[in-house]
Kinemage of the C-alpha trace (Angstrom):
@kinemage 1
@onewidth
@group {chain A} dominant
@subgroup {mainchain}
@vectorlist {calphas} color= white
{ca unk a 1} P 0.000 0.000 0.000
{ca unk a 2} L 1.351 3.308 -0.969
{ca unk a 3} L 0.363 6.445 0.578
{ca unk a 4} L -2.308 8.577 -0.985
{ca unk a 5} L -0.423 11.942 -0.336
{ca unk a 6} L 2.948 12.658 1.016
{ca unk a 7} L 2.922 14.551 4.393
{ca unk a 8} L 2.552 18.299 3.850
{ca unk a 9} L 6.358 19.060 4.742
{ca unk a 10} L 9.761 17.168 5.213
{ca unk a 11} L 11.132 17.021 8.691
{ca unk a 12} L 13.643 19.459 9.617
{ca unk a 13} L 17.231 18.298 9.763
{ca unk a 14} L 16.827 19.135 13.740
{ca unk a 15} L 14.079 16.220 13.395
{ca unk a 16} L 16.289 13.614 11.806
{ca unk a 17} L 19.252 14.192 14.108
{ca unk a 18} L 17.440 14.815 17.357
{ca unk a 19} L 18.077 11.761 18.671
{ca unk a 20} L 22.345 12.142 18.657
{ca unk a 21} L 21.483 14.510 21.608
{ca unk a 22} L 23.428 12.033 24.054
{ca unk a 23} L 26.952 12.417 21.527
{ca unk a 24} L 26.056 15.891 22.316
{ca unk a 25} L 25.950 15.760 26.321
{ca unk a 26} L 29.120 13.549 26.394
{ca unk a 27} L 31.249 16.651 24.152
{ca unk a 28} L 30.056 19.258 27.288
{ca unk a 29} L 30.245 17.154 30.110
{ca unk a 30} L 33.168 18.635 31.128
{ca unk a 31} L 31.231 21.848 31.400
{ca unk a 32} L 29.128 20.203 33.794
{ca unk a 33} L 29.898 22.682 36.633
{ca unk a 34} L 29.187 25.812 34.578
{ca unk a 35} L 25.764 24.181 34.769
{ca unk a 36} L 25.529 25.703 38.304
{ca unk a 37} L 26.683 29.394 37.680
{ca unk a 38} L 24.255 31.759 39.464
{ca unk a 39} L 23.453 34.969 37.241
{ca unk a 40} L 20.802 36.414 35.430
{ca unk a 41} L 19.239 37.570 31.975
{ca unk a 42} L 20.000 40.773 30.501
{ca unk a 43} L 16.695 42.964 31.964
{ca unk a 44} L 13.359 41.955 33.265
{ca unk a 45} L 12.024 42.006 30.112
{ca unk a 46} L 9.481 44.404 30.812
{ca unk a 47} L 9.272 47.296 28.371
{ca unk a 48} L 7.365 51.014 29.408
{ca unk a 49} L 4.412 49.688 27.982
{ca unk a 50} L 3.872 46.261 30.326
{ca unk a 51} L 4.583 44.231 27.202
{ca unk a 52} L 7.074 41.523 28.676
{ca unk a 53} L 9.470 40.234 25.873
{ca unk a 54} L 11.125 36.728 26.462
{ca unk a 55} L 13.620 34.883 24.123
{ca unk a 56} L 13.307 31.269 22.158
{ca unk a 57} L 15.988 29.653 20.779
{ca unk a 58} L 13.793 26.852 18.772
{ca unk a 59} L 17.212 25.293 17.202
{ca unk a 60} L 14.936 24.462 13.952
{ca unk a 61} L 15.847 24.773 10.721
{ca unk a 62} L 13.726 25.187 7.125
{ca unk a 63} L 10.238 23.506 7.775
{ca unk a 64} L 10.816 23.221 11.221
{ca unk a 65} L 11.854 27.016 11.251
{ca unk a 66} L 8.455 28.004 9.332
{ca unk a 67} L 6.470 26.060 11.822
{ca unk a 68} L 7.626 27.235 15.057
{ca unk a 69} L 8.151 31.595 13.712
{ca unk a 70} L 4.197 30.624 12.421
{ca unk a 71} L 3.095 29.870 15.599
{ca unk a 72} L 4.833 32.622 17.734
{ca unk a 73} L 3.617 34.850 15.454
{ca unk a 74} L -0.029 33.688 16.191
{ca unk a 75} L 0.641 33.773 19.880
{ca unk a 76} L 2.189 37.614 19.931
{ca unk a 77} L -0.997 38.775 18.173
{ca unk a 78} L -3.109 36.820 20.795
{ca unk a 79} L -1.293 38.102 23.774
{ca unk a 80} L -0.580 41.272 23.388
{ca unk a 81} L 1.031 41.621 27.163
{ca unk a 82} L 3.712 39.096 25.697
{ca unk a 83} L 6.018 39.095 22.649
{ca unk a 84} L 8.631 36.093 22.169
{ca unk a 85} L 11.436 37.234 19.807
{ca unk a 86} L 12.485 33.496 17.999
{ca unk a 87} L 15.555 34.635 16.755
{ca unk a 88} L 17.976 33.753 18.938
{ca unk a 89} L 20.024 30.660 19.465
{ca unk a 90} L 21.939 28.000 17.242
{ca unk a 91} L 20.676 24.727 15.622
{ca unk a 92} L 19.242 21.784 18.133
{ca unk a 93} L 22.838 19.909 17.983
{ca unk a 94} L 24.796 22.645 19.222
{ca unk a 95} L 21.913 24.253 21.723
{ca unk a 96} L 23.479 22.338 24.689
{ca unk a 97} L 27.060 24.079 24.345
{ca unk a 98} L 25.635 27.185 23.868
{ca unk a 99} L 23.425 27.282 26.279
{ca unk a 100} L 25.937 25.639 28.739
{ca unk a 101} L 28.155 28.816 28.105
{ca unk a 102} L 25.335 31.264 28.032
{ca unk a 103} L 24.286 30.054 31.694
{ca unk a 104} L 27.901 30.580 32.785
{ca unk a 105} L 28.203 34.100 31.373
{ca unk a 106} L 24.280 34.760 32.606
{ca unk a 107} L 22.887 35.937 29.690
{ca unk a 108} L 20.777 32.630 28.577
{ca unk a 109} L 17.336 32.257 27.262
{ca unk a 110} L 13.855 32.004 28.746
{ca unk a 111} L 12.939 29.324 26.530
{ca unk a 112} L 15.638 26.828 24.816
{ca unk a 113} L 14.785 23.282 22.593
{ca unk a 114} L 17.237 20.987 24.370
{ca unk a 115} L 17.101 17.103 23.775
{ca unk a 116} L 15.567 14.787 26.281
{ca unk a 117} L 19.323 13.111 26.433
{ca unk a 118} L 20.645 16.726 27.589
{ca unk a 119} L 17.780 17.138 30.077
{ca unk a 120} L 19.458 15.375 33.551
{ca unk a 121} L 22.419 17.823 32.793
{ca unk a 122} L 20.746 20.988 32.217
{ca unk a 123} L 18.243 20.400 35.180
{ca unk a 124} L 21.112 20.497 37.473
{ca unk a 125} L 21.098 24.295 36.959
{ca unk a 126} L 19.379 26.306 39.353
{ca unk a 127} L 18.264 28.328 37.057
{ca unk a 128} L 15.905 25.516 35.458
{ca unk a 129} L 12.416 26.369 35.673
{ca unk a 130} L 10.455 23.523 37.692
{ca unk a 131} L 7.134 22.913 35.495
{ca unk a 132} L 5.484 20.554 37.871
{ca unk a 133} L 2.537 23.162 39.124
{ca unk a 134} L 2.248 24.753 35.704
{ca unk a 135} L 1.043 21.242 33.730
{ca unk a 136} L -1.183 19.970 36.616
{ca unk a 137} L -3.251 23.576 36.094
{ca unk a 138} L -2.843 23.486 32.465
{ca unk a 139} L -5.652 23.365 30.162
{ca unk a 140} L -4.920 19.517 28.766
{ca unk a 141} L -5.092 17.279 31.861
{ca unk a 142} L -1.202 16.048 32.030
{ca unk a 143} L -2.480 12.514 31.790
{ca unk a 144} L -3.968 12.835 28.093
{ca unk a 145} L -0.495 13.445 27.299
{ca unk a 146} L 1.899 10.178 25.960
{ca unk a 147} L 3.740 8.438 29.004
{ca unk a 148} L 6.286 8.905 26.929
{ca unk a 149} L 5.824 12.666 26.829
{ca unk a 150} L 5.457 12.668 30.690
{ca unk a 151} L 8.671 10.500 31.491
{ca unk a 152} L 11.328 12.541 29.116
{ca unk a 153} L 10.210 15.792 31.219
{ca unk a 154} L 10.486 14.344 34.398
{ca unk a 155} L 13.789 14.155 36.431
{ca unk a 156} L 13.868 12.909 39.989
{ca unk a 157} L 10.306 13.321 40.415
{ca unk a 158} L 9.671 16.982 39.274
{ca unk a 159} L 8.565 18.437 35.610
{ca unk a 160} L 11.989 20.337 34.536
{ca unk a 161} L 10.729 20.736 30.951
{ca unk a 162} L 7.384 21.163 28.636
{ca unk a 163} L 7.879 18.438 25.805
{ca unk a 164} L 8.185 19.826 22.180
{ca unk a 165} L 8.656 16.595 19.670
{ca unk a 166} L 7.638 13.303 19.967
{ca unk a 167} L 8.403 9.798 17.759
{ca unk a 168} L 8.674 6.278 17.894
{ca unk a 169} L 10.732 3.444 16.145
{ca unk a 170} L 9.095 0.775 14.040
{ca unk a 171} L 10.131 -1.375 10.845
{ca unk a 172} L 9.605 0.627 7.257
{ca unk a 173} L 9.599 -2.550 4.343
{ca unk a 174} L 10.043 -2.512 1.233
{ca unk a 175} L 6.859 -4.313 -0.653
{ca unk a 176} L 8.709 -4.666 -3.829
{ca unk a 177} L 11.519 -6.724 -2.250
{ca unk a 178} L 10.062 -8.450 -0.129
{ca unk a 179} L 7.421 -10.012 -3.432
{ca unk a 180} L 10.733 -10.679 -5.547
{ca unk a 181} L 12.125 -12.817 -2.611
{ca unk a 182} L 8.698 -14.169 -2.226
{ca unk a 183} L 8.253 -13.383 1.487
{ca unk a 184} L 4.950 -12.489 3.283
{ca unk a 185} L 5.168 -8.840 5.154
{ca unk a 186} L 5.307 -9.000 8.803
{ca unk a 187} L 2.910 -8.357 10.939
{ca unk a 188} L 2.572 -7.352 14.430
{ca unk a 189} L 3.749 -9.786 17.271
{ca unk a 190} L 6.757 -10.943 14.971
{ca unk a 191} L 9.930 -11.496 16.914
{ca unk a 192} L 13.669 -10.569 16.545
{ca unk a 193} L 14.287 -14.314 15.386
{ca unk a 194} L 11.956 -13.692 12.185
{ca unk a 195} L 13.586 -10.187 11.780
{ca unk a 196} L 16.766 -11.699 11.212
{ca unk a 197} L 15.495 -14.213 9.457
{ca unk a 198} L 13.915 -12.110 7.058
{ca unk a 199} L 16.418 -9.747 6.821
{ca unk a 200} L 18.916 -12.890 5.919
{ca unk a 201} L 16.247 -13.805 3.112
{ca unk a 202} L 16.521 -10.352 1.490
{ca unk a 203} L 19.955 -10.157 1.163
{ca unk a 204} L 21.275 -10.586 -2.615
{ca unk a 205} L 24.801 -9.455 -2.437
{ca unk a 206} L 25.088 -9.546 -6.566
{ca unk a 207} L 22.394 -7.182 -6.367
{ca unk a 208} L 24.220 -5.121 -3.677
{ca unk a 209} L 20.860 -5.501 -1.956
{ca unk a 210} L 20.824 -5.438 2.375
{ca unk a 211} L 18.323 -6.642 4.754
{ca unk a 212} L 18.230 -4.075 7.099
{ca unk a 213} L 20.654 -1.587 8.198
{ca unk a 214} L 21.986 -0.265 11.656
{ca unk a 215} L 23.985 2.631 12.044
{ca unk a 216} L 28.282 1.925 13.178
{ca unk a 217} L 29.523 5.005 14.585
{ca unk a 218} L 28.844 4.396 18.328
{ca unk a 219} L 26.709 7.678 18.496
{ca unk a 220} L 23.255 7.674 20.119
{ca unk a 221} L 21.262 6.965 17.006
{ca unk a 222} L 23.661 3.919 16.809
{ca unk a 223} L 22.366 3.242 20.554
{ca unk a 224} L 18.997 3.706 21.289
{ca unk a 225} L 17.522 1.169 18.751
{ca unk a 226} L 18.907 -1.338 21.344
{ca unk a 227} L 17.091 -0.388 24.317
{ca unk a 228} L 13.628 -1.858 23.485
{ca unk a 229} L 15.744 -5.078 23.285
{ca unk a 230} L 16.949 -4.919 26.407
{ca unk a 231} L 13.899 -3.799 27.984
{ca unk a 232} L 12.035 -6.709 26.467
{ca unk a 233} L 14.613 -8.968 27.999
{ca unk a 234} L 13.890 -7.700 31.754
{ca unk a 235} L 16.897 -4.761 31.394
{ca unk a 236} L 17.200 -1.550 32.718
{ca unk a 237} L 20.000 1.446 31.593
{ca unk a 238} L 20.454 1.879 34.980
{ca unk a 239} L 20.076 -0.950 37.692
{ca unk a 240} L 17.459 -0.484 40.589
{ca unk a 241} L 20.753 0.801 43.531
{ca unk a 242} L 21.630 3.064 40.812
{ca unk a 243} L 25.566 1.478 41.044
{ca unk a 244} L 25.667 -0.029 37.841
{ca unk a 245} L 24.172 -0.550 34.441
{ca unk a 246} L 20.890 -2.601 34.242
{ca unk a 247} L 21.734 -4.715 31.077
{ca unk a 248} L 24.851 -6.736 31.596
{ca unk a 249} L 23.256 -10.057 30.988
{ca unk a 250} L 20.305 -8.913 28.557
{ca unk a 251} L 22.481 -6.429 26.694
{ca unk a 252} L 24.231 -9.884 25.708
{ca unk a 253} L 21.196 -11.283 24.449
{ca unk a 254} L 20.087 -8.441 22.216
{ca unk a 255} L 24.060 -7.845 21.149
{ca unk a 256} L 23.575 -11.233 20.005
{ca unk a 257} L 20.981 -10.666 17.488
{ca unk a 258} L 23.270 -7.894 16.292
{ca unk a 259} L 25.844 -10.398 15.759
{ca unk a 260} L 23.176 -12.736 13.681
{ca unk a 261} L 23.164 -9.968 11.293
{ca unk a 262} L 26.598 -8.976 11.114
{ca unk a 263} L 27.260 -12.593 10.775
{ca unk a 264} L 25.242 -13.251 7.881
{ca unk a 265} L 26.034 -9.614 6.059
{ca unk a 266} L 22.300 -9.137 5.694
{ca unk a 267} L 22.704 -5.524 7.495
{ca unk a 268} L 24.095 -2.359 5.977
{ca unk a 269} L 26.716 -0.458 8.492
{ca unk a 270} L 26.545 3.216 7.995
{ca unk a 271} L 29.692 4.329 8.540
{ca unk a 272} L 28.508 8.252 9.161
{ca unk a 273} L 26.345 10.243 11.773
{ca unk a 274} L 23.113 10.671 11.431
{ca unk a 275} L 22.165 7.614 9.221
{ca unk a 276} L 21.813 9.278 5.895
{ca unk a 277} L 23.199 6.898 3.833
{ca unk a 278} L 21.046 3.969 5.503
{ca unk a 279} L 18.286 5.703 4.393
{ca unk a 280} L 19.123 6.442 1.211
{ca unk a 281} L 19.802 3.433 0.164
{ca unk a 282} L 16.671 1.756 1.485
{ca unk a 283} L 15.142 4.722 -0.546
{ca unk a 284} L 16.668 3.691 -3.720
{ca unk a 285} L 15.388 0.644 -3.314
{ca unk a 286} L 18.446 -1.690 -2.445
{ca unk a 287} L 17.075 -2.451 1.620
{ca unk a 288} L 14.250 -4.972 2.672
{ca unk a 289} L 13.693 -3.334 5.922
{ca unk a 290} L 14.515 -0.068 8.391
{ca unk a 291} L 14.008 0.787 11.393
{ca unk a 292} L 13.293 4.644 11.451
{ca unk a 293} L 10.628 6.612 12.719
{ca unk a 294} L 7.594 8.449 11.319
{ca unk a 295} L 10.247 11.590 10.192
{ca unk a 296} L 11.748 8.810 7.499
{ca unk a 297} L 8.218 8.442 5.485
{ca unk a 298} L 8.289 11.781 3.582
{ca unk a 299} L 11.515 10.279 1.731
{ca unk a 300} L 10.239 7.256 1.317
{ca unk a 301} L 7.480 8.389 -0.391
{ca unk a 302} L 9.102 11.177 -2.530
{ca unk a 303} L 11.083 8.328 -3.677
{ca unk a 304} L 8.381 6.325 -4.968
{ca unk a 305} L 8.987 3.040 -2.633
{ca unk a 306} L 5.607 0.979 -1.802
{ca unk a 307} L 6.219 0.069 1.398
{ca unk a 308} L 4.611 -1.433 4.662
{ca unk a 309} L 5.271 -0.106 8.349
{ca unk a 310} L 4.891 -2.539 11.402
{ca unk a 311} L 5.900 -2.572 14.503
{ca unk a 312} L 8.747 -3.484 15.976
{ca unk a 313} L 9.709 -7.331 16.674
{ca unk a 314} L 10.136 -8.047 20.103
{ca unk a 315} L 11.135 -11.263 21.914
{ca unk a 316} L 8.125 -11.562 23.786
{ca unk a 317} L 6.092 -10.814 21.613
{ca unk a 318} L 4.632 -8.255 23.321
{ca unk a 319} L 4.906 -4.788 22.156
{ca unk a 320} L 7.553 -2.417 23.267
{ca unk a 321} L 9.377 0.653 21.608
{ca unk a 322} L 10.983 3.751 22.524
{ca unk a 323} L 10.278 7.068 22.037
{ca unk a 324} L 12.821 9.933 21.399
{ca unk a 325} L 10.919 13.201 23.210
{ca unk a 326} L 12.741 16.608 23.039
{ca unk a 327} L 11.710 19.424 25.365
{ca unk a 328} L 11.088 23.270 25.592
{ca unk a 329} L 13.118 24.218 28.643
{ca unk a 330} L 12.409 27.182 30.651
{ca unk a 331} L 15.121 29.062 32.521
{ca unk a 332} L 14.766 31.765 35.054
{ca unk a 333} L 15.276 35.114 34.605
{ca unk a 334} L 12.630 36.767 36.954
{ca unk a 335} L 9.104 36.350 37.723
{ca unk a 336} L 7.561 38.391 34.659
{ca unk a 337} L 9.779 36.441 32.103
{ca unk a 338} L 9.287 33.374 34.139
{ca unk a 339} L 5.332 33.796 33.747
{ca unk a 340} L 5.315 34.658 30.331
{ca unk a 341} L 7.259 31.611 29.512
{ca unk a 342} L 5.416 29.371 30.880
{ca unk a 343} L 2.191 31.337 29.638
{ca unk a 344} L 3.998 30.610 26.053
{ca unk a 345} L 4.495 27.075 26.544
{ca unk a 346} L 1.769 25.893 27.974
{ca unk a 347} L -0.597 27.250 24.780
{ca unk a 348} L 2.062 25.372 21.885
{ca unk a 349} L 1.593 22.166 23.951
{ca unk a 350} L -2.175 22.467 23.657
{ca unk a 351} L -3.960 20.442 20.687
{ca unk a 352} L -4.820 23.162 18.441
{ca unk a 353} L -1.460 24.502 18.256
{ca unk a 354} L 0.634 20.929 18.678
{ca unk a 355} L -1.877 19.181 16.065
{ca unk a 356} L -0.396 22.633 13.615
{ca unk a 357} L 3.343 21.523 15.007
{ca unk a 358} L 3.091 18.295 14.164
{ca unk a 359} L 1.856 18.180 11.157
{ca unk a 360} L 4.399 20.463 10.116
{ca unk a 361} L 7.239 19.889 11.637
{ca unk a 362} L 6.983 16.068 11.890
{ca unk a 363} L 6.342 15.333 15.317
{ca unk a 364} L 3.436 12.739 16.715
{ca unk a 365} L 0.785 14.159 18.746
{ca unk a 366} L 2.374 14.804 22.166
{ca unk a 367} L -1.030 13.905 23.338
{ca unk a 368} L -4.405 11.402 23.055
{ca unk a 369} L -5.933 15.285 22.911
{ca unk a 370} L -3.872 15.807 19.772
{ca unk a 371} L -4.198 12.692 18.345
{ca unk a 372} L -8.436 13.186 18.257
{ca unk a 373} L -7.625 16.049 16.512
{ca unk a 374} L -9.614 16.105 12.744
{ca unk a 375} L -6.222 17.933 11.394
{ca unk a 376} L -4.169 14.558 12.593
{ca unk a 377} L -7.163 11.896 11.645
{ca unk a 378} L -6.780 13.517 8.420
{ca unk a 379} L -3.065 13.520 8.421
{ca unk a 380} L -2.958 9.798 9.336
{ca unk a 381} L -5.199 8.454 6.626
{ca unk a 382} L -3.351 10.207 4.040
{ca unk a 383} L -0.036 8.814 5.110
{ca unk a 384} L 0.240 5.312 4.800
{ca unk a 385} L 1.980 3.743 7.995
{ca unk a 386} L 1.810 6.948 9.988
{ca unk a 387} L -0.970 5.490 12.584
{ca unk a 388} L 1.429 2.566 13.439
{ca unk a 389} L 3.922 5.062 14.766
{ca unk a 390} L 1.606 6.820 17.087
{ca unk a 391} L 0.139 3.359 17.942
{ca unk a 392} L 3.445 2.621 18.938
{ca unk a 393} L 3.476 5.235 21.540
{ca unk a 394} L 1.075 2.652 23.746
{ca unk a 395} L 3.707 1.078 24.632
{ca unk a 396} L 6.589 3.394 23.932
{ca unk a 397} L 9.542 4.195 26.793
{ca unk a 398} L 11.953 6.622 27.241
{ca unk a 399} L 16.095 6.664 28.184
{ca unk a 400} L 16.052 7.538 31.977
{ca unk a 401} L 16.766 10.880 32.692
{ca unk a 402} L 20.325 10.032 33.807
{ca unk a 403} L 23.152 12.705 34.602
{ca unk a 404} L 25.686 9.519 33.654
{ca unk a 405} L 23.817 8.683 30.483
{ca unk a 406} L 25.691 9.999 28.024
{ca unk a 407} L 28.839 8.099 29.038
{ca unk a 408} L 26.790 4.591 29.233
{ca unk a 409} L 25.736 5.703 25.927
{ca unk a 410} L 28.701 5.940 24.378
{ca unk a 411} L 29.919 3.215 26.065
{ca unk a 412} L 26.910 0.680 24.637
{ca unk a 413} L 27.626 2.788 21.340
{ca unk a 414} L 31.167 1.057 21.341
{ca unk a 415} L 30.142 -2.211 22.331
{ca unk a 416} L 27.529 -2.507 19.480
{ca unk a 417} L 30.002 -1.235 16.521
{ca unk a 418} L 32.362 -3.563 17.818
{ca unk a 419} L 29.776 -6.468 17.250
{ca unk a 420} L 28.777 -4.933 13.678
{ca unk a 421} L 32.160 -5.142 13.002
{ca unk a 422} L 32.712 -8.287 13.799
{ca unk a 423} L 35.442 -7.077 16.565
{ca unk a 424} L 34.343 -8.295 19.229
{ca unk a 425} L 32.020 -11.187 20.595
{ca unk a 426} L 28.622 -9.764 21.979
{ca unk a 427} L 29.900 -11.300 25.192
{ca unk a 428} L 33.544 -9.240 25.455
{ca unk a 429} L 31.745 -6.207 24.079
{ca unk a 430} L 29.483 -6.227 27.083
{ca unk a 431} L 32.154 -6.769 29.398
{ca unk a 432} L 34.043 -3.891 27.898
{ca unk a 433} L 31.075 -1.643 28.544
{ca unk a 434} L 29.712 -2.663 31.642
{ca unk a 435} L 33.549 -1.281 32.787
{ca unk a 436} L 33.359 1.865 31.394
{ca unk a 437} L 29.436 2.513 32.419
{ca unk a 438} L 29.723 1.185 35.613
{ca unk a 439} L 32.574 3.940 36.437
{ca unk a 440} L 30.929 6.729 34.941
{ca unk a 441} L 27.727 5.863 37.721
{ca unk a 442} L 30.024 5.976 40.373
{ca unk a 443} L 31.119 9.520 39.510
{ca unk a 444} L 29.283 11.600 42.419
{ca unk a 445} L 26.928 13.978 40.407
């Protein structure tokens, strides 16, 4: 089944790269204690007239861009007491160093879009704005939204952030391959087993044809396409004392699957960040099967592929993915910025305006509010696939909001292109990164 109209806009590169936040946090964690630095924005933001005037650095680029300067036009004409200037800032994958440095000069934002992977780190300044009180009063009860949406907000117990994006992973297949090889599409409940089975059955090296692909450069989008394996397999990042990592034994198990499909050259390694060149080349046609998320569809349907989404395979068969939520973070800098800020945020979150964000910017609803939507109903039956993404988020989880998770990141990140690789047995890559992640949680943070 091909779709019966390509989404309205491509996703923003800020969308396809969102989730490399973690590579990010581990180049500034070094700046960690700069984190702390006491100080405050330039002014109250007040001008003669009562208007208060607060600054968002969105990070967004080109659609992304267009959707986010739309809507803050809309809200300065319907609060006139408040004008947010967008025009500040640097793109998503640099927002963390520059707003690590702008907090330690103490000229920062009011608003900033900083990755759920960057959130434990930022929240350590005081300077965070605590969010708790403002979504329990706001207009959308905070249980419509996505757990998902909840849990990447929420450090130690406390809302540090509003969410801004929201996505899922699931498997995009190519129809066409999949009827030359003579293979039935999967369907829900299918396991990892059958996934590398299937991906093996694709494979036609004359034809310089892959399975699947997974990307090899260690970084987080190499990473978190692991974690609903471990999960399935009774892991946890982070074990229950908080001493160690939670996967050492199932992070085995799901490196082992890795190694299936390193072993039988069925998956394509991209050797770069950001996974570009996986998804071109299931978009010319030469890959059975990706795992992506809904921002990958617009490509594949400008490039003409029929193709199937379904969700990922699990062990259990049970479903389980993970969701990659970035976040509108508020930072102090006195109580009339402070209120307007969180007068700002708390209207783009609500359905009328999110529904408008999404469908623009290529998030999924951050809501169930959202998703009832007309605008999104209509989005989803025009997009072929779409609805199994925001399915997804049923059972979708998040990465913990962990001070030490970059490091275990990049730790797993080295363990799993070591098993793509074929330089290391899933066994010894484990071991390898249960020692480096186990240090970095003993670090006192």
């Amino acid at each position: 089944m091909t779709a019966e109209a390509a989404p309205s806009a491509a996703p923003s590169p800020a969308r396809r790269t969102l989730l490399r936040g973690a590579t990010a946090t581990a180049a500034a964690a070094g700046a960690g204690p700069l984190l702390a630095a006491c100080g405050a924005g330039d002014g109250d933001g007040v001008g003669k007239d009562g208007r208060v005037t607060i600054e968002l650095w969105h990070g967004q680029t080109d659609v992304g861009r267009a959707a986010i300067e739309g809507l803050v036009a809309e809200f300065n004409r319907t609060h006139p007491k408040i004008r947010v200037d967008p025009g500040g800032g640097v793109l998503s994958d640099s927002m963390l160093q520059k707003v690590t440095a702008a907090l330690a000069s103490g000229s920062y934002p009011d608003i900033a879009y900083i990755f759920g992977s960057d959130l434990a780190s930022v929240a350590r300044s005081p300077k965070v704005v605590d969010l708790t009180a403002t979504v329990r009063d706001a207009p959308t009860p905070w249980s419509r939204f996505w757990a998902a949406s909840r849990d990447a907000v929420t450090v130690n117990g406390r809302v540090r952030a509003a969410p801004a994006v929201l996505d899922s992973l699931a498997v995009i297949c190519n129809r066409k391959l999949f009827a030359a090889k003579g293979l039935e599409l999967p369907r829900p409940g299918w396991t990892w087993r059958e996934f590398t089975d299937t991906a093996r059955a694709l494979t036609d090296s004359g034809a310089g044809a892959f399975g699947t692909g997974w990307p090899g450069v260690g970084d987080e989008d190499t990473v978190w396409r692991l974690w609903p394996m471990v999960w399935d397999l009774g892991g946890e990042v982070v074990s229950s004392d908080g001493h160690g990592i939670g996967f050492a034994d199932s992070g085995v198990k799901a490196l082992e699957t890795v190694a299936a499909l390193a072993g039988d050259r069925s998956v394509y390694i991209d050797p770069k960040p950001g996974s570009e060149q996986m998804y071109q080349v299931f978009n010319s046609g030469r890959m059975g099967m990706v795992v992506a998320g809904p921002w990958a569809l617009p490509d594949t349907i400008q490039a003409k592929i029929d193709y199937h989404v379904v969700p990922l395979p699990s062990y259990s068969r049970r479903p389980l993915t993970i969701a990659g939520p970035d976040t509108w973070t508020l930072f102090d800098n006195g109580s009339a910025r402070v209120a307007a800020a969180r007068t700002f945020v708390t209207w783009l979150i609500q359905p009328a305006q999110d529904v408008r964000w999404d469908i623009q910017a290529g998030s999924l609803p951050l809501s169930r509010s959202t998703e009832a939507m007309p605008q999104w109903a209509e989005k989803s039956r025009r997009t072929a696939g779409l609805a199994v993404f925001t399915k997804a988020l049923d059972t979708a989880r998040v990465r913990p909001n962990h001070a030490a998770y970059p490091q275990i990141s990049a730790a797993l990140g080295q363990a799993i292109t070591s098993v793509l690789l074929g330089r290391a047995t899933p066994a010894k890559a484990m071991r390898d990164c249960a020692r480096q992640a186990d240090a970095a949680l003993l670090i006192p943070r």
